[in-house]
N, C-alpha and C positions, 0 to 999 in steps of 0.2 A: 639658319637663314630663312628670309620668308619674305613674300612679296606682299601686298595690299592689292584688296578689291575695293572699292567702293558702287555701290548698286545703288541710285535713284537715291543718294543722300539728299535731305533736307535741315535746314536746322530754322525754327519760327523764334523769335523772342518778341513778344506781343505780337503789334501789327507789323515788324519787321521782320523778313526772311532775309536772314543772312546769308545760307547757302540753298542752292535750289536746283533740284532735283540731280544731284551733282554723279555719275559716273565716270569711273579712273580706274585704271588697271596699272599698275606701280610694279614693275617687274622683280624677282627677288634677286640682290646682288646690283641692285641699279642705285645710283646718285639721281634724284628725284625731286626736281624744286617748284614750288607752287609761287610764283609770281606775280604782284598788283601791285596796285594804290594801297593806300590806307581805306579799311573796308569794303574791300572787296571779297572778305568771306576767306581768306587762306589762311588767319590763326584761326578760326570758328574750324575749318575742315579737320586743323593739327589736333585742337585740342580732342575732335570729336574722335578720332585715330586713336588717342592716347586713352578718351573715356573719360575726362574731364565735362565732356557735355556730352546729353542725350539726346541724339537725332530725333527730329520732329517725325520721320519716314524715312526708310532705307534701311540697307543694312552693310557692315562693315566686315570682313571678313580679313583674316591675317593667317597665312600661308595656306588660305583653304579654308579655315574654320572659322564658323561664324562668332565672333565676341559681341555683336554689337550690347547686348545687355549685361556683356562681362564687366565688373569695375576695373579702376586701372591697375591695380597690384595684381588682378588676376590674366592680364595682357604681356604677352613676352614683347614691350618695348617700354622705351626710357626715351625723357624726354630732355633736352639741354636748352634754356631760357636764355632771353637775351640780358637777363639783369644776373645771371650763374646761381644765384642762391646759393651760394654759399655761406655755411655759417663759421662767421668770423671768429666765435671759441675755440674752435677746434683747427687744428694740426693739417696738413696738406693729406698726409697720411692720413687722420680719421676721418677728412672732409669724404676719401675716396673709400675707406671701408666702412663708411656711415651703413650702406645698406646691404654689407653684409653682415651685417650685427644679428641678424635674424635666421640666418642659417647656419644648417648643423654641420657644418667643415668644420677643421679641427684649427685653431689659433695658426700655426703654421702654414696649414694652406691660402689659410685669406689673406696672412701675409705676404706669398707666390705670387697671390693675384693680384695683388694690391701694387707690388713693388713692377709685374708685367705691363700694369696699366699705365703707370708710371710712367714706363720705360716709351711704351707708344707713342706719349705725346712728348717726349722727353724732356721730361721735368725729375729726371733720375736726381738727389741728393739736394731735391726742397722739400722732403717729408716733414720737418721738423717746424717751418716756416708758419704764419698763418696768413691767411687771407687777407689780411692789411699790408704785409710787408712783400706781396708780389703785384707785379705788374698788369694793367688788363690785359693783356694777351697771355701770361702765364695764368691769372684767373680763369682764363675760359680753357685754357688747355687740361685747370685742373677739374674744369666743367666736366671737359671731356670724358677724363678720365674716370669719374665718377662714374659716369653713364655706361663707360663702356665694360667697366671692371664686373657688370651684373650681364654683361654675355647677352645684351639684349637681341632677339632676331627681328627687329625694326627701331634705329634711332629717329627721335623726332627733334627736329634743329627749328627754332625759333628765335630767328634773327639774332643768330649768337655774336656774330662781329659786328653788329650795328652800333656800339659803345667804343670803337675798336676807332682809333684816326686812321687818314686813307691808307700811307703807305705800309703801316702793321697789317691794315684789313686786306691787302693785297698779295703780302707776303702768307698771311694764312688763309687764302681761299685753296691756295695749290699747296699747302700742308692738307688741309684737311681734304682735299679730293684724295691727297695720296694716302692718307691713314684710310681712306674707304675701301680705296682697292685692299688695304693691305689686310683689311681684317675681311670685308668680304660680304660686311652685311646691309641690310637698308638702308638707305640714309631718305628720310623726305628732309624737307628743307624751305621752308620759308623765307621769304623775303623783299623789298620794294626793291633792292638794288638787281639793277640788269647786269650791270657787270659779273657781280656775283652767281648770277644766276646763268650766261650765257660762259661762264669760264668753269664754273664746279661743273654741271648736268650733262649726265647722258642723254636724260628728256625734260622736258619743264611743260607746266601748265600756266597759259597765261588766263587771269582771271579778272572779272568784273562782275560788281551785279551777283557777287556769287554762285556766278555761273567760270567754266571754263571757257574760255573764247578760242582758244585753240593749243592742242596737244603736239607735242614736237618733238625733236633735237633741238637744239641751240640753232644748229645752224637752219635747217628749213622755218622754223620758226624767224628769224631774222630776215631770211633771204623770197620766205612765200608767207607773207602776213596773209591772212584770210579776211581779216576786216580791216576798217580804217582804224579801230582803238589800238589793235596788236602791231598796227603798220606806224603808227605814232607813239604810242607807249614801249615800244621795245626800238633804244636806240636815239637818232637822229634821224627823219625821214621827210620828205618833200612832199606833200599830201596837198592835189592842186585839183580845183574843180575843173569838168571837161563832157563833152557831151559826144556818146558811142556811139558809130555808126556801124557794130559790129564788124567780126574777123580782124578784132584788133586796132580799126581806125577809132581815132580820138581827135577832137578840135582842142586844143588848147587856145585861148583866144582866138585868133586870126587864122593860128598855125595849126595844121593835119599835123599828125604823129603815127606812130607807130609802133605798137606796143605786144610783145611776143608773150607776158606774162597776165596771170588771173582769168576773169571771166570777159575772155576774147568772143563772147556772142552776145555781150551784153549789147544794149541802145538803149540812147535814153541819156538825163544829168549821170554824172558817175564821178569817179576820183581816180586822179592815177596816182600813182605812188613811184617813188625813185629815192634810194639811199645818196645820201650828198658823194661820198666818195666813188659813185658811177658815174655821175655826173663829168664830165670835161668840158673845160674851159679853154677854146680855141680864138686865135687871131681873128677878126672879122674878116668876114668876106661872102660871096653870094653862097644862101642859104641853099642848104641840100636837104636829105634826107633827116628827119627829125633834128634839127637844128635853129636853134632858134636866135633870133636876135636879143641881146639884153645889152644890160650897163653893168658896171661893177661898182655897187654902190658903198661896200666897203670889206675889207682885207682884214682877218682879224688873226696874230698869229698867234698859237697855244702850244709851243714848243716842238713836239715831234709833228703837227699836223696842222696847215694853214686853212682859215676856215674864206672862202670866198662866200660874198653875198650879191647876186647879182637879179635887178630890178627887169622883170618881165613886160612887154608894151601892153599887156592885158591886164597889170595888175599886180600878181605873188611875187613876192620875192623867194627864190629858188639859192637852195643853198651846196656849196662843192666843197667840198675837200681833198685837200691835195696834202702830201708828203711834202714836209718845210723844206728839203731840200730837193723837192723835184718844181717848188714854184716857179712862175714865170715871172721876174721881176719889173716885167711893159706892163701886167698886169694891175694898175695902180686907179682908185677911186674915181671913177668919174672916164671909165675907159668901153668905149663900146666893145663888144665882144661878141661870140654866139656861144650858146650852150647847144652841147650834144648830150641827147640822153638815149644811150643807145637800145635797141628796140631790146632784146633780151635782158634787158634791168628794168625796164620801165611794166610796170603791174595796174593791171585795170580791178578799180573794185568797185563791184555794181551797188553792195547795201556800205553804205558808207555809219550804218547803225550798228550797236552791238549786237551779238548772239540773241536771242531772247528764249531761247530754248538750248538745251541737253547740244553741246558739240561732239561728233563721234571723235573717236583718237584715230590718230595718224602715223 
């Protein structure tokens, strides 16, 4: 087993930097997922992990030891693609003893190993099969297994269930968290999907710019965005301009608020931030403490969770969510109401900009 260092990585491609000046400390035995857009630097990081590219500056280190100038056969990790590369001649069986063909075990043992890998992702009795005659999700399973049957101490996962339709890719995000624990060793993990990333990770890095914007759990990460990009990229979130009178006061139009979360000594334009499902939707009546007037300008249902939209006298429209079966059915288009956004959810963020330098971890 082994964890990952990254120290002041860089990666240049002409006049683009793709990752910049990037430090991560990747615990060993952790589920590990690097999070963004498209281009923001988190395959450019994997590949450089794996040794497929060579850092512009930095250095990479894997359980301690420096590889960054190692190639990648001479790196104890394997890396799983989202497209599996698999080659379609060969057998489910030879696809996963493909690369122990070069070592000196004896026929029978690589067979042990072969048929253990196997067994992990269980695809026990499609040895025979080829790569045409299984399914995407049995492909990537035999992705897996591939990967894992070389005893890697850092897997590198690059948006392996992105090809995957939702309800399979759901069903194997919590296979594969639990083949992690069960084996024991690295997992980094790429990818644009939050869901994915906020349901597999012990920690995640959300990224832009090729920078890390901030280091986390799932849950702080969600729950304490650090900027406006992490507080609207991760999720659903309410992101309203407002101007700080610090210790937490905020003007939202007309209306004082009061806000327990971020940088409560900010003043000055700023943004608050509020998740729609903290948000409440109450009966109108005279306004109290952070409560404000609005309209419901329209009721959208999406099965397990009803999305209200309701029209602010300043301007944003501010969005809630509620449990389809705890809606309030007076709640109907064109109905005045007040929102409460209660002081301990409601997040003050003074740079409403991204990172533009090195974020430390958290």
């Amino acid at each position: 087993m082994s964890g990952v260092a990254l120290e002041n990585l860089s990666k240049r491609f002409g006049d683009v930097e793709a990752v910049k000046h990037l430090s991560l400390e990747i615990r060993e035995g952790e589920f590990f997922s690097l999070l963004g857009p498209s281009g923001c630097g988190k395959t450019t990081t994997l590949r450089l992990i794996a040794g497929f590219e060579e850092p512009t500056t930095g250095r990479i280190l894997l359980g301690g030891t420096d590889v960054t100038e190692s190639p990648p056969h001479r790196r104890p990790v394997n890396t799983v693609f989202q497209n599996y590369a698999l080659f379609p001649h060969l057998s489910v069986k030879d696809n996963v003893s493909f690369g122990l063909r070069f070592s000196d075990k004896p026929r029978a043992e690589r067979n042990r190993m072969v048929a253990e890998a196997l067994a992990l992702v269980q695809m026990q009795g499609f040895e025979r099969r080829k790569p045409t005659q299984l399914s995407g999700g049995e492909q990537q399973r035999v992705a897996l297994a591939r990967a894992l049957v070389l005893n890697p101490s850092v897997l590198l996962l690059d948006e392996p269930l992105g090809a995957l339709d939702a309800k399979l890719r759901r069903a194997l995000q919590l296979e594969l968290k639990a083949l992690q624990e069960q084996v024991g060793i690295t997992f980094v993990y790429v990818t644009h999907d939050q869901e994915e990333a906020l349901t597999m990770s012990d920690r995640m890095a959300v990224m832009s710019r090729g920078l890390a914007q901030q280091v986390g759990t799932p849950k702080d990460v969600y729950e304490e965005p650090e900027n406006a990009f992490v507080a609207d990229f991760l999720g659903v979130s309410n992101l309203m301009e407002a101007e700080a009178h610090g210790r937490g006061i905020v003007e939202l139009g007309t209306t004082t608020v009061r806000a327990e979360r971020g940088d409560l000594d900010a003043t000055g334009p700023v943004r608050v931030t509020i998740r729609p499902e903290r948000v409440r939707v109450e009966p109108l009546a005279p306004e109290t403490e952070n409560r404000l007037r609005a309209v419901v300008q329209r009721v959208v249902y999406v099965g397990a969770v009803t999305q209200i939209l309701l029209e602010l006298p300043h301007g944003p429209t501010l969005q809630a969510m509620v449990q389809s079966g705890d809606s309030n059915p007076s709640v109907r288009e064109g109905t005045p109401v007040l929102a409460y956004l209660p002081p301990e959810a409601l997040r003050v963020l003074a740079e409403s900009d991204l990172q533009l330098s090195e974020v430390p971890e958290s």
